[in-house]
N, C-alpha and C positions, 0 to 999 in steps of 0.2 A: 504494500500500500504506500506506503515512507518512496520508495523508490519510482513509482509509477508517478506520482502528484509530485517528485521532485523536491522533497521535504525532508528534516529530519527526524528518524522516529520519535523523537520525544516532544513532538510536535503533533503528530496524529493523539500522541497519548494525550497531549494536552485539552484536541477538541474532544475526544471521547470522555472525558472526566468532565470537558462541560457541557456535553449534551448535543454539540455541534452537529460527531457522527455518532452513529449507533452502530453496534458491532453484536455478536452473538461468541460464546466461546466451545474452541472445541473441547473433547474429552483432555487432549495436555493442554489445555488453560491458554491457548492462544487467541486472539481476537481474531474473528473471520469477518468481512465485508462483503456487503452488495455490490456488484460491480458500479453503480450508479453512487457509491461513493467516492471513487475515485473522480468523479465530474463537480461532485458537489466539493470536494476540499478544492479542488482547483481554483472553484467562485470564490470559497472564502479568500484563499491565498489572495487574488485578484483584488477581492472589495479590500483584503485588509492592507495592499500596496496602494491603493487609492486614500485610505488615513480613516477607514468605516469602522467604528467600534462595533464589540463583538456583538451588540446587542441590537444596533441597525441591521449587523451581518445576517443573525437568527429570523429577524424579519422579513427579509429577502428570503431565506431559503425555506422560511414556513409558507409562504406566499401571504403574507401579510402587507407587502410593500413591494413594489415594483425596483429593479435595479435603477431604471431613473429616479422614480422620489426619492430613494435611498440616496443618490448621486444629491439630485437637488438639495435636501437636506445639509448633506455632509459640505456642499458649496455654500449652503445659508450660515451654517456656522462659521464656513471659512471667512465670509464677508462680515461677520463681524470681530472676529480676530483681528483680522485685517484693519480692521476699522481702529479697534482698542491700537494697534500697535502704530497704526499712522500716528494718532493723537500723542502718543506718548513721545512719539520723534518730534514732534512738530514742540510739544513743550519740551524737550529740553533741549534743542535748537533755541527756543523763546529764551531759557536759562541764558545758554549759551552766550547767546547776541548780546543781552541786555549789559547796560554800562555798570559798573565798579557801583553804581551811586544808587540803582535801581533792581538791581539784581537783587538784594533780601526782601523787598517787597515785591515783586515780581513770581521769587520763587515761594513766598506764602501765598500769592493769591493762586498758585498755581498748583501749590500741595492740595488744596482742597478742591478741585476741579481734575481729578487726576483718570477719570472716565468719560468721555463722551455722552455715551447713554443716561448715566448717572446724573452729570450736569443739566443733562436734556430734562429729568425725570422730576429735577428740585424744581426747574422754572415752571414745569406745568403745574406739578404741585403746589405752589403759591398763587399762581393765575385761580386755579380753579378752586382753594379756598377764599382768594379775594373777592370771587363774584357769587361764589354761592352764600344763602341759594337765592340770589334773585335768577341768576339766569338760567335759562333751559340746559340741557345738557345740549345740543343742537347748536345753539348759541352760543354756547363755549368754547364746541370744539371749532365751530367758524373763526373765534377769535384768535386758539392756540396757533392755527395756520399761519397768522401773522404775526403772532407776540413771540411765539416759542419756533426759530427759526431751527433746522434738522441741524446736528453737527453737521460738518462737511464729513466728505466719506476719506478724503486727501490734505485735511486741513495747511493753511501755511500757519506758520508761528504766532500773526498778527491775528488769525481768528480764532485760534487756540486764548489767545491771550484776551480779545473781544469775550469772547464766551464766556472764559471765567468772570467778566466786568461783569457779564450778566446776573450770572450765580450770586459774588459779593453785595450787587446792590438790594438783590432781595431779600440776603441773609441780614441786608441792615435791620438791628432790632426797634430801632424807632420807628422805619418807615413798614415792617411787619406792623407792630401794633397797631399804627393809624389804618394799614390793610384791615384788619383781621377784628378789629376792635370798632367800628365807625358803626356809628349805630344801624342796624336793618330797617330805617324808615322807607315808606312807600318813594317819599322824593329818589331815596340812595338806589332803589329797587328799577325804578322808572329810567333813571337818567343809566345805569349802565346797560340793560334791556335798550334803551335808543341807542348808544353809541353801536348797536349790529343791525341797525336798520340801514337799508341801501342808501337813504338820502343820506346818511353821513358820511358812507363811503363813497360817495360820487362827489361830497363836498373835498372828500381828503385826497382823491385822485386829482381835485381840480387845484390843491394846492401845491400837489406834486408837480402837475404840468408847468405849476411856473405862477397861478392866480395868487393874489395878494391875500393873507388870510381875514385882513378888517374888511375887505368890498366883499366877502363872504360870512360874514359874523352876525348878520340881520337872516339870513337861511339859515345858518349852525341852530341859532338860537330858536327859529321858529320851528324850525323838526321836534326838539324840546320840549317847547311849549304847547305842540299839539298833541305828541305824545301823553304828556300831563294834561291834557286837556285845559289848560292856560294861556294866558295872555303874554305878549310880549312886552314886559314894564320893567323899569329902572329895578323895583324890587327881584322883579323872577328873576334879573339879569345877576342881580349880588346874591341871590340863592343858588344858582347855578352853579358861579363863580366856587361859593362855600362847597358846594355838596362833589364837584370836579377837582376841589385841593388837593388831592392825592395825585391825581395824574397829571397838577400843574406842577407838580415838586419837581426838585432839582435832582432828584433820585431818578424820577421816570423820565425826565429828560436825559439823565446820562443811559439811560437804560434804553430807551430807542438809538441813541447816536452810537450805542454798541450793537445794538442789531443791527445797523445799517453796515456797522464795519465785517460782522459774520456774512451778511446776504450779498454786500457790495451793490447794494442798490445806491442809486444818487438819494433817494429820499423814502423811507419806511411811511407806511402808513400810519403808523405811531409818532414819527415826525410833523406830520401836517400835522394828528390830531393835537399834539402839545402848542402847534403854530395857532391854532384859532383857540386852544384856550388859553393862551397867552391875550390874546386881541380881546375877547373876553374878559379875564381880569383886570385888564387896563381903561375897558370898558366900563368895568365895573366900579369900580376903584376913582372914575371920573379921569383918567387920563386918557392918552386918545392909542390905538393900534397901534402895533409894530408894522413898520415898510413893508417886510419883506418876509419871507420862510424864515425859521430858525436852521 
């Protein structure tokens, strides 16, 4: 058997003791085979040069799984390997690069970001206790698409580095509490439930394209306002103003200007939206808009 499948015998003995092949013995206690196990060690040998553990291997040969999905599989896992071991090059490249003077900060913000997936897994997790539960779950995951950008699969250094920005501003414990603490009023409920309506993303598209965000702050505010079924006044405008402080913070503006550095877009949709509540507050507050984009 050992010699036909090109093996060493302590190798057949190995899948016989796990069950791989089956054998019967003769009267001097030798192991006798099916001739059709010689085909079948052959697969295993084959699936286990391709990196198949032995327990995907049983599943092929029970017919449980086809040699492709077993393949596909054994490839899903590769690509995230793959993935873990890009990221870890691309940080400590980041290590590497960084100056004499930035390097111990650099390499803490980096210790703690030290997975991909991981990282990916803290941002959603903060998104989606800061909106719940006003929003649907439907509307959440519409928002993760654009809040919680994918690692890259090939990261360079500087979105390795972007990313972790992401991770640290959310681990901030002040700007968690105003998250996670801001009271569940119907206002709080209402205003993030609109920011996933179309009109505001066609407002945020039209500030991407280049539109000023104050000659668009009279629409921001009236989607708002009929959402709530309200009026557009001096007052709703400074309630607005209060119940959007979180995402006017200087937290979640550094926090889009890092998604934009992970996506490489000119401008996040998270950008426009901090542009018109900026024009907003200044609105509010009796001063007059900012010119231009942030």
């Amino acid at each position: 058997m050992a010699r036909r499948a090109g093996v060493p015998v302590r190798t057949v003995r190995f899948y016989c003791d796990e069950g791989v092949l089956t054998s019967v013995r003769s009267a001097g206690g030798h192991r006798r085979f099916e001739r059709s196990a010689v085909e079948r060690l052959t697969l295993v040998r084959r699936l286990r040069t391709l990196g198949l553990g032995l327990s995907a291997i049983v599943a092929v040969l029970d017919g449980e799984r086809s040699v492709a999905e077993a393949a596909a599989a054994e490839r899903a896992a590769l690509d995230v390997s793959l993935a873990a071991l890009a990221w870890r090059r691309a940080s400590l490249r980041a290590i590497e690069t960084a100056s004499a003077e930035e390097r111990a900060a650099r390499l803490e913000l980096l210790a703690a970001v030290s997975d991909g997936r991981a990282a990916r897994g803290a941002l959603e997790a903060f998104w989606s206790r800061a909106f719940a539960p006003a929003v649907p779950t439907d509307g959440l995951a519409m928002f993760l698409t654009v809040g919680v950008p994918a690692p890259p699969p090939d990261p360079t250094p500087e979105q390795v580095v972007a990313y972790a920005v992401l991770v640290d501003v959310v681990s901030e414990p002040l700007l968690r509490h105003q998250a996670f603490t801001r009271p569940r009023a119907d206002g709080v409920a209402a205003y993030q439930n609109t920011l996933l309506r179309g009109e505001i993303g066609v407002l945020c598209d039209a500030v991407r394209a280049g539109a000023r965000p104050g000659d668009l702050l009279d629409a921001y505010v009236a989607v708002h306002a009929d959402a709530q079924g309200a009026s557009d006044t001096p007052s709703f405008r400074r309630a607005l103003a209060r119940t959007a402080a979180l995402d006017r913070s200087a937290g979640m503006h550094r926090y889009w200007r890092h998604v934009r550095d992970v996506t490489g877009e000119r401008l996040t949709v998270g950008e426009a939206h901090c542009s018109l509540l900026d024009a907003l507050g200044r609105c509010a507050t009796g001063g007059s808009p900012p010119a231009s984009p942030v």
